[in-house]
C-alpha positions in Angstrom: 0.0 0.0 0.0 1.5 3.3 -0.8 2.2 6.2 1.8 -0.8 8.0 2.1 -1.1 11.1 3.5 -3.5 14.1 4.5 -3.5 16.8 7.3 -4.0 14.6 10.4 -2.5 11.3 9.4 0.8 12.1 8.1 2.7 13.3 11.0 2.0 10.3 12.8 3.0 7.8 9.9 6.6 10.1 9.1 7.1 9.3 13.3 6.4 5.4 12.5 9.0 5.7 9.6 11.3 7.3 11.5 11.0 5.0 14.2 11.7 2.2 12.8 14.8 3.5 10.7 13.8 2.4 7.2 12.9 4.6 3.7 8.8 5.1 2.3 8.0 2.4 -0.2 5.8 4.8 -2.0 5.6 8.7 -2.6 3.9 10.4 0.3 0.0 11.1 -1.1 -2.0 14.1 -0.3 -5.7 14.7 -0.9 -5.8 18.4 -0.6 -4.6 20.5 -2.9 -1.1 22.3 -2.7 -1.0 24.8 -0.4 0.5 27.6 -2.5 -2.9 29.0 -4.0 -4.8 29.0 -1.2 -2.3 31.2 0.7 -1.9 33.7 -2.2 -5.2 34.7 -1.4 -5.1 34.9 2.2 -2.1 36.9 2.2 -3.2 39.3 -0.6 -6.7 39.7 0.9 -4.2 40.9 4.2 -1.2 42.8 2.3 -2.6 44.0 -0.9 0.5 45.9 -0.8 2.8 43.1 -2.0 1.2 43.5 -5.2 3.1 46.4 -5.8 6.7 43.8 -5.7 5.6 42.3 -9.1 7.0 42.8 -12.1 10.3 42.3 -13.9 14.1 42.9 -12.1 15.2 46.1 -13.6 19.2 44.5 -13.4 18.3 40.9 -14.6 19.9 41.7 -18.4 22.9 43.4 -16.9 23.7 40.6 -14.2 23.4 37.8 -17.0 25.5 39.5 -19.4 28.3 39.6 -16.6 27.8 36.0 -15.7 27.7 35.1 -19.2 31.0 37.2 -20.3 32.9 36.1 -17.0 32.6 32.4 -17.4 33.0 32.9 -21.8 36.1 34.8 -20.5 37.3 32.3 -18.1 36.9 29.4 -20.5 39.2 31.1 -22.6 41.9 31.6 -20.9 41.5 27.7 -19.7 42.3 26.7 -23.6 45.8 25.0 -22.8 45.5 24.9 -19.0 45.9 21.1 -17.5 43.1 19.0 -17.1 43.6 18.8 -13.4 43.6 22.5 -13.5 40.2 22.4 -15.5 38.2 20.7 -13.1 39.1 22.5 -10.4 38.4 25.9 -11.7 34.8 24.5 -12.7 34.4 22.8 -9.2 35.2 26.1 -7.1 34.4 29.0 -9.4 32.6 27.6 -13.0 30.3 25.9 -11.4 28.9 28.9 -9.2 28.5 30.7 -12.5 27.1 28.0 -14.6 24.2 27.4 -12.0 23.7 30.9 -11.2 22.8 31.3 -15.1 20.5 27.9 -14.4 19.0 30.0 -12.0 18.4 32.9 -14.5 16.9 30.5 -16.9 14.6 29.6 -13.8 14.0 33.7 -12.9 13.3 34.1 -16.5 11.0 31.1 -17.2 8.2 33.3 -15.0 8.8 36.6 -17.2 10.8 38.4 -14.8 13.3 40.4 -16.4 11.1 41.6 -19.2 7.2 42.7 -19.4 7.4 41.2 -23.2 7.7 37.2 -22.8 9.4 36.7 -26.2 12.2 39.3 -24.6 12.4 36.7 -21.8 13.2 33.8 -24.1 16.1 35.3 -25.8 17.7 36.6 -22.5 16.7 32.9 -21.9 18.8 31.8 -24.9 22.1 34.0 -24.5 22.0 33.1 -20.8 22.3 29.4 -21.9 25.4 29.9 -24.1 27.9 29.2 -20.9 25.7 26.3 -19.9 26.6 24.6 -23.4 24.0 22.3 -23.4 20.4 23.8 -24.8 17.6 23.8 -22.5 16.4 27.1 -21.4 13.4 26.9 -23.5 12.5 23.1 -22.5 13.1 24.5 -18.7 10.4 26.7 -19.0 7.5 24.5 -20.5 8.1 22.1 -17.9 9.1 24.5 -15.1 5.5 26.1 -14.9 3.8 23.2 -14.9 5.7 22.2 -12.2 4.2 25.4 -10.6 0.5 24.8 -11.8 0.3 21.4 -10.9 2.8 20.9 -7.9 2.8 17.0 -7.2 0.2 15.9 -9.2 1.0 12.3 -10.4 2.2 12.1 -14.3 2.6 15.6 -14.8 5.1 17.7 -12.1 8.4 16.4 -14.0 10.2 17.9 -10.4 9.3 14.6 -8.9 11.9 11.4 -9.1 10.1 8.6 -11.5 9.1 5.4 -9.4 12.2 3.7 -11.5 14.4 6.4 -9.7 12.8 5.7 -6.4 13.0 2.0 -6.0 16.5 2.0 -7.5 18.2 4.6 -4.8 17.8 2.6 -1.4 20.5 3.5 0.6 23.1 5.8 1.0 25.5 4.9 -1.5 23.2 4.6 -3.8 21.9 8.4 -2.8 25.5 9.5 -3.4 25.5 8.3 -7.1 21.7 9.5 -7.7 23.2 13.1 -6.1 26.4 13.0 -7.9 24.3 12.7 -11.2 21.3 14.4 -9.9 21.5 17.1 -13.1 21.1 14.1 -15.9 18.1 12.7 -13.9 16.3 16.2 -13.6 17.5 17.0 -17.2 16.4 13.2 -19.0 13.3 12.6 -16.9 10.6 14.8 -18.4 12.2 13.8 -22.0 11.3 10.6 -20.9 7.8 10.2 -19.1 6.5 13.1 -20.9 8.0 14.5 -23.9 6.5 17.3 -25.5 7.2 18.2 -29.3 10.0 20.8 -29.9 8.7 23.7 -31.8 10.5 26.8 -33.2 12.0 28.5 -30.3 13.7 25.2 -29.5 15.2 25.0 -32.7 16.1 28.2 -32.2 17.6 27.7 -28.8 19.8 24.7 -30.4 20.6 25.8 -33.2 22.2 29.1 -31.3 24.0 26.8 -28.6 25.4 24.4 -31.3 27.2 27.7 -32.7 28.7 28.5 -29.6 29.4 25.4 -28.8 31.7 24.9 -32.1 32.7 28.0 -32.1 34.6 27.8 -28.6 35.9 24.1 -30.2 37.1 26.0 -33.0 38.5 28.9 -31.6 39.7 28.0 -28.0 39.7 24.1 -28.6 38.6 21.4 -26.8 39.4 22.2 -23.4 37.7 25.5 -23.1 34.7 23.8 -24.2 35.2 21.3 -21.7 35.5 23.4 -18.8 32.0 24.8 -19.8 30.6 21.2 -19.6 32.5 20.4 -16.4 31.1 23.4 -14.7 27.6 22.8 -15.5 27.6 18.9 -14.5 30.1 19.2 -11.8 27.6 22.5 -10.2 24.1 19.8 -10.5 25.9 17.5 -8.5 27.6 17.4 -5.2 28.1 20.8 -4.3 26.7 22.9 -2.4 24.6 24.9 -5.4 22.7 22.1 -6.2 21.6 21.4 -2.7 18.3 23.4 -3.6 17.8 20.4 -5.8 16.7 18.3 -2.3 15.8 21.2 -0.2 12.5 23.0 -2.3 10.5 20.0 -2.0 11.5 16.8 0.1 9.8 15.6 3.2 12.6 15.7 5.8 10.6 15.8 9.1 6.5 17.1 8.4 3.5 17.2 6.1 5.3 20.4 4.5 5.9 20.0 0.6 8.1 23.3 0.0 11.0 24.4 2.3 12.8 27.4 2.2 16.3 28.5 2.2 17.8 31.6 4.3 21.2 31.2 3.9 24.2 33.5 2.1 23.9 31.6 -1.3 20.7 33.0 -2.0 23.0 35.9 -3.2 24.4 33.6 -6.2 20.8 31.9 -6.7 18.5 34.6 -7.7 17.4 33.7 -4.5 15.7 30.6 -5.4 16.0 29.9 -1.8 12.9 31.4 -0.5 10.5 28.6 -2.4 7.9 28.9 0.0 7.5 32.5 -1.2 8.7 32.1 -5.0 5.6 29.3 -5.6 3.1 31.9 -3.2 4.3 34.5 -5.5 6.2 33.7 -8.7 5.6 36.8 -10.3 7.7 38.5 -8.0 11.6 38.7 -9.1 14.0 36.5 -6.6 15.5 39.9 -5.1 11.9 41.1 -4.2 11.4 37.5 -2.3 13.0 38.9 1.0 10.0 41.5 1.2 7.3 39.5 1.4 8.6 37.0 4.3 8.9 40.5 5.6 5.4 42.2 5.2 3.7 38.7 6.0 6.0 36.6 8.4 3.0 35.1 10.4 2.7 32.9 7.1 6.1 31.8 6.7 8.1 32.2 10.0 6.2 28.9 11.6 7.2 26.9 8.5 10.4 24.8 8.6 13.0 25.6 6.6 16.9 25.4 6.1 19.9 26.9 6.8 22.6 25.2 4.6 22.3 23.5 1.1 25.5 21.2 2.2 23.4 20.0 5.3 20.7 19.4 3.3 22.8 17.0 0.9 24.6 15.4 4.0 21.0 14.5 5.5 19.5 13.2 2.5 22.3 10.8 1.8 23.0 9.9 5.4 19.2 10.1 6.8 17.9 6.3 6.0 14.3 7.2 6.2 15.1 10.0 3.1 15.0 9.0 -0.3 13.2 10.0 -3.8 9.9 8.3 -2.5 10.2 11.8 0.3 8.3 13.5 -2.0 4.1 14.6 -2.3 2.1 13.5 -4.9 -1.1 13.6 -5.7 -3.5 12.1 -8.0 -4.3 14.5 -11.0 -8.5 16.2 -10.9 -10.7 14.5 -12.5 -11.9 16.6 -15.9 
């Protein structure tokens, strides 16, 4: 029988788990619906004021050019560096700019740099270049409804498949599915729900292709390399990806979206404070601070965490966490 949950049950089964050391056989199911709607309203109905945070980040072009031109910058100057020397300038400095741009794609996916969403999409696609694997575009489709219908079963792409789940058991296992945690979050909606490409992914590979060969050509191999390494090497085990586990796994309650508070928020768009990006995602990241602050009754009773490493160390080392620590529920009935 799968882990079913609802408001009164589910703290008392998570205790049981916990208890008796040993990881959910099945996702954790809710009957309600998320909770991210319902406390949109309540808060606007309160703070009508917070309406006045929406709208696009004035900065967002300037801040992704210099990301973009730093790391383009950086990976030149790698073109007949060591390989040794490679990975560990994308471990401890390409890597923070390659997933800060993720992050962009992320910011941008909701329209927040431009009122005009086409605008958005091309930011989308130049902010991509560094990444050197196309996928701002395919983000986005996926991303919002990931927003729209948060946990329900067959469509939220966020959530590990059941393959995933009954594969990654214990906590070596955990390390390997973290190490490569960017290929499964990348591969699995391509997978369970691929959605026909249309023009502006065309575009979007087309465009990244020509970079791509055009660093190969120019710089060589190794620069190009260094752009991969940093991308792969930033979605795995370090600390940047540790908002990969934290948004939305069931560590210790009924909550299904944690935030963040912690200094890499600065580097993240802020993607830390998910409890308020999914109340409010058409406010920009740097605008996410002020509505914890008008409304903190909402969201300063709600667990949440202080380190992104922690959060890794606890998934892999916790044996009653796994990909099954995750909501679900059963998609409405039309």
């Amino acid at each position: 029988m799968g882990a079913k949950v609802d408001e009164r049950k589910e703290p008392e089964q998570k205790q049981e788990q916990e208890q008796e050391g040993v990881m959910a056989s099945d996702f954790f199911w809710s009957y309600t619906d998320e909770p991210h709607a319902s406390r949109r309203r309540q808060i606007l109905s309160q703070y009508p004021q917070i309406k006045d945070l929406f709208g696009p980040d004035s900065f967002a072009f300037l801040k992704i050019t210099v990301v973009v031109l730093l790391q383009l910058g950086t990976a030149t100057l790698l073109h007949k560096a060591g390989w040794l020397k490679i990975l560990m300038v994308a471990y401890f400095f390409g890597s923070f700019l390659n997933h800060n741009l993720f992050l962009a794609i992320h910011e941008l996916s909701h329209n927040l740099a431009f009122s005009t969403p086409s605008y958005n999409r091309w930011l989308g696609i130049f902010a991509n270049l560094p990444i050197g694997v196309p996928m701002s575009i395919t983000f986005q489709k996926y991303h919002l409804e990931h927003h729209q219908y948060q946990g329900v079963d067959g469509i939220d792409m966020d959530i590990p498949s059941h393959a995933e789940a009954c594969l990654v058991r214990n906590a070596l296992t955990k390390s390997v599915w973290v190490l490569f945690q960017l290929f499964f979050y990348a591969l699995r909606p391509l997978f369970l729900k691929p959605k026909p490409p249309g023009l502006w992914e065309f575009t979007n590979l087309v465009i990244q292709l020509a970079l791509d060969a055009a660093v190969v050509y120019f710089c060589g191999w190794r620069s190009f390399a260094y752009l991969i390494a940093s991308t792969f090497v930033g979605g795995g085990m370090h600390p940047m990806a540790g908002h990969f586990i934290s948004e939305h796994y069931v560590f210790n309650s009924d909550q299904e979206t944690y935030s963040y508070y912690g200094p890499l928020n600065l580097l993240t768009w802020h993607v830390g404070y998910h409890n308020e990006h999914h109340d409010f995602p058409r406010i920009p990241g740097i605008k996410l601070h002020k509505v914890r602050e008008i409304a903190p009754e909402y969201y300063d009773d709600l667990e949440s965490h202080k380190s992104w490493s922690q959060v890794i160390y606890m998934y892999i080392m916790d044996c009653t966490v796994g990909p099954f620590s995750r909501m679900k529920r059963k998609p409405k009935k039309s």
